[in-house]
N, C-alpha and C positions, 0 to 999 in steps of 0.2 A: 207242745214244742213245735209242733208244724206249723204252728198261725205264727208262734213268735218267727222262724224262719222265713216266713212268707213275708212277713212287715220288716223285717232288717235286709231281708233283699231289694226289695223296693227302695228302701232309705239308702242303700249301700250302692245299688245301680247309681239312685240320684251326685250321693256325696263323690262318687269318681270323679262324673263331668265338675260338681258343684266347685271342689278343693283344687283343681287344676284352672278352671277358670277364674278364681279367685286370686290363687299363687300370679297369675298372669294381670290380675287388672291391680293390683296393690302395688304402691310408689313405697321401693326400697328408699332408705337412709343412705343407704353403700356400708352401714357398721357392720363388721361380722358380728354373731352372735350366736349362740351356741343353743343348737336345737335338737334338744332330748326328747327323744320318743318316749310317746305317753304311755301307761297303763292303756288305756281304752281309744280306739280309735273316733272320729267322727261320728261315725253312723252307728256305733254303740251308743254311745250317749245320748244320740238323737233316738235311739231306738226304748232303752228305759225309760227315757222321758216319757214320752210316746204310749208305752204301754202300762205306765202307772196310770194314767186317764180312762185305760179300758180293764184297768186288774179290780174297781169298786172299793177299795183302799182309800182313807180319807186324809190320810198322814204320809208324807212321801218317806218319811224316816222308819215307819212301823212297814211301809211296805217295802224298802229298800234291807231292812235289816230281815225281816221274816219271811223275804219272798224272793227277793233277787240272789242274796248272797247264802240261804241253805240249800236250795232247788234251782237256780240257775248257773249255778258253777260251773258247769258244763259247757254251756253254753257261751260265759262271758269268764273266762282261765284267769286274766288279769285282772277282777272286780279292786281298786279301791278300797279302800275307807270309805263310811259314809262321810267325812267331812272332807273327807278329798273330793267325794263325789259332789257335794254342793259348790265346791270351788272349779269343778269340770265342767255344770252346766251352762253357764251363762254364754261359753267356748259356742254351743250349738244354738244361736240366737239366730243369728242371721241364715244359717243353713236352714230352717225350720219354716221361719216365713217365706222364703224361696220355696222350700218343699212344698208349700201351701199351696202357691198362686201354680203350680203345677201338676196339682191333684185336685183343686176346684173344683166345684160343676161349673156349666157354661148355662147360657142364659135359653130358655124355652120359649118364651113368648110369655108366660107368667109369671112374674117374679113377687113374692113378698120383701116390706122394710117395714125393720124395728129396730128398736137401741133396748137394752137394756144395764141396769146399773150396777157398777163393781164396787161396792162398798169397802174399803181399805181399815176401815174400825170401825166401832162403833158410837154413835153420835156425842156419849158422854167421855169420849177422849179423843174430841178433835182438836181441843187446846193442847195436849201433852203428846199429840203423835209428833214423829218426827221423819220417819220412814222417806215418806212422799209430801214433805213439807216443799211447797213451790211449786208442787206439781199435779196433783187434788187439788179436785175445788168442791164443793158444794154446789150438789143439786136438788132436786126435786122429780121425781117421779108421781106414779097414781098409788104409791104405797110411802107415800109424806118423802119428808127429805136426808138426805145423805147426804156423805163426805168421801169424794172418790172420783171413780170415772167410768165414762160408759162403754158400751161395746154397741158399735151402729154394724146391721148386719143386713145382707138382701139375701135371700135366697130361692132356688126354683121350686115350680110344684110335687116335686121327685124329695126334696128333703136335703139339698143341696145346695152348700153354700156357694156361695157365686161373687160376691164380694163383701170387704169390713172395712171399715175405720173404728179407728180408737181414740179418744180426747177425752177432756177433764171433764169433771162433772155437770158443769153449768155451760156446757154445749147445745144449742138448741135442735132438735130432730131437724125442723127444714135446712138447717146451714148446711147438713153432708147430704142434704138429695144431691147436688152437682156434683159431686165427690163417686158418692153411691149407685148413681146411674148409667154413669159411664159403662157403653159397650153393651146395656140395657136397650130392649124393643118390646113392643107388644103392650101390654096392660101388666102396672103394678099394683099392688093391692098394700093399702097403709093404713093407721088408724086414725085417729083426729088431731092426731099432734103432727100431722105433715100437709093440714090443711094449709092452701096457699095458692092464692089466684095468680100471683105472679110466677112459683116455681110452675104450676100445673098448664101456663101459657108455655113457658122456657121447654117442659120434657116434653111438650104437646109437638112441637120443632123439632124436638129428634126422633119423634116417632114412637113417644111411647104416654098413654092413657092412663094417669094415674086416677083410681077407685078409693074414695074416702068416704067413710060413713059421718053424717052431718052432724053439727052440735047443736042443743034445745033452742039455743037462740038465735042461729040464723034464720035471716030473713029470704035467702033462695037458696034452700038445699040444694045440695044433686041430687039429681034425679038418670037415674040408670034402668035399665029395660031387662028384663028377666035373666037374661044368660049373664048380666056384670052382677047383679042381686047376688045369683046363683053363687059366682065367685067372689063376691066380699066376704057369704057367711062365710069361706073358706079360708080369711085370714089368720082365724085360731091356729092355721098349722107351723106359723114362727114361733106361736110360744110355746107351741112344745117342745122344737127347735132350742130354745134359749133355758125351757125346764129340764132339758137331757145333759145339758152344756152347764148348767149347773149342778143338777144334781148328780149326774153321773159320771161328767168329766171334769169337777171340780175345778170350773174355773172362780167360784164365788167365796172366797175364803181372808181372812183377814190375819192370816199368821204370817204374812211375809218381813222378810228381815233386809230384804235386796230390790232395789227398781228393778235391777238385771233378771232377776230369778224371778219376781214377778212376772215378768213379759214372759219367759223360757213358759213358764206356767200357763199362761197362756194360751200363747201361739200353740205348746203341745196338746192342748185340749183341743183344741181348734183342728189340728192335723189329725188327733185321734180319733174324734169327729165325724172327720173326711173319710177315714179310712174304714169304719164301724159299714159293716153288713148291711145292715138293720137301721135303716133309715126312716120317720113319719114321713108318708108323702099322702098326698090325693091324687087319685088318675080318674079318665071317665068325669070329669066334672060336667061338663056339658052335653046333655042328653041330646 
């Protein structure tokens, strides 16, 4: 009950300034209209969300009925319905990703980038999905091809995300390096799908060395000198990154019934993520 406290404080400090700032930048209609207080405030909802990604729960419905509403009662007086709760999430969308880009990590000097893929169904019912018809595409990864979208992520050598984008499936890895690098310096470490003479001119400009491991058939690999060696073996440390973030914070699932609640999904893995102890990182890499 302490850690639950400790993470709806933090969401609840945020959502003060977030809800008031918000009430301020939003263009009324001038209609009255009539504003019923909810069951569960802002930073409730943002806070279940949140901590269904860190409760190992693979079903938000089995964990909403067997975990929030006999054992946190207490805690949360005015619980919902669960289907009132599915129609309360999507509310915490935009508060979420703001909560993101304010609990970050900040850039080191080394930063890793990957994408990895949100499969939305599976391959034998892309004709009859309808979900995210227009909005999935098909791609291709190093484990064949899918129908969905990806998740492009950078992060530091501490285990800390530092920036995302998101787009459809058949987004190419180099297109969000200029996206992704922003506010980035130092040496980044990528795999061979962001090989690119022309991006590696352009971030060479702002000051940052990007490290690729070469393909069989080029004809002038790179060639890097013992301490960048040292640090390429070290780019395994995003896919564990992207293995925690799936399997742990379930963001890789194909039960979704809402765009909306998709993203909520998400972005809460992402934040819960951020927030988690217990981070992969490497330190000490260079001797």
């Amino acid at each position: 009950m302490d850690y639950i406290t400790e993470i709806f404080c933090a969401i609840d400090d945020f959502c003060k300034d977030f809800e008031s700032a918000l009430n301020t930048a939003l263009i009324s209609d001038r209609q009255p209209r009539r504003r019923k207080a909810k069951a569960l405030c802002l930073s409730e909802i943002m806070t279940i969300a949140v901590l269904f990604h860190q409760s190992g729960f693979r079903f938000f419905k089995y964990y909403y009925s067997h975990m929030i509403q006999p054992f946190w009662k207490s805690a949360f007086p005015a619980l919902p319905s669960y289907n009132r709760m599915i129609e309360l999430l999507p509310q915490c969308l935009t508060a979420l990703t703001c909560f993101f880009h304010q609990i970050k990590g900040q850039c080191t000097g080394i930063s890793l980038i990957d994408s990895t893929k949100l499969p939305v169904c599976h391959n034998r019912r892309i004709a009859r999905h309808k979900v995210f018809k227009g909005l999935a595409e098909r791609g291709k990864s190093s484990m064949g091809w899918f129908y969905g979208f990806k998740l492009h992520m950078v992060i530091n050598q501490l285990g800390e995300i530092v920036n995302i984008a998101f787009t459809s499936g058949n987004v190419h890895d180099v297109k969000m390096l200029d996206v992704l690098s922003k506010g980035l310096s130092g040496i980044l470490l990528a795999d061979k799908g962001y090989i690119s003479k022309a991006k590696a001119e352009s971030l060479s400009q702002q000051g940052i060395k990007i490290l690729t491991m070469g393909r069989k058939n080029m004809k002038n690999p790179p060639e890097y000198n013992g301490e960048e060696k040292q640090l390429l073996s070290k780019r395994g440390l995003i896919e564990t990154v992207n293995d925690q973030l799936k399997n742990l914070h379930q963001i890789d699932h194909t039960r979704h019934r809402s765009v909306n609640n998709f993203m909520v999904n998400l972005m809460a893995a992402i934040v819960s993520y951020c927030l988690s102890p217990n981070k992969p990182a490497f330190r000490n890499v260079l001797n």
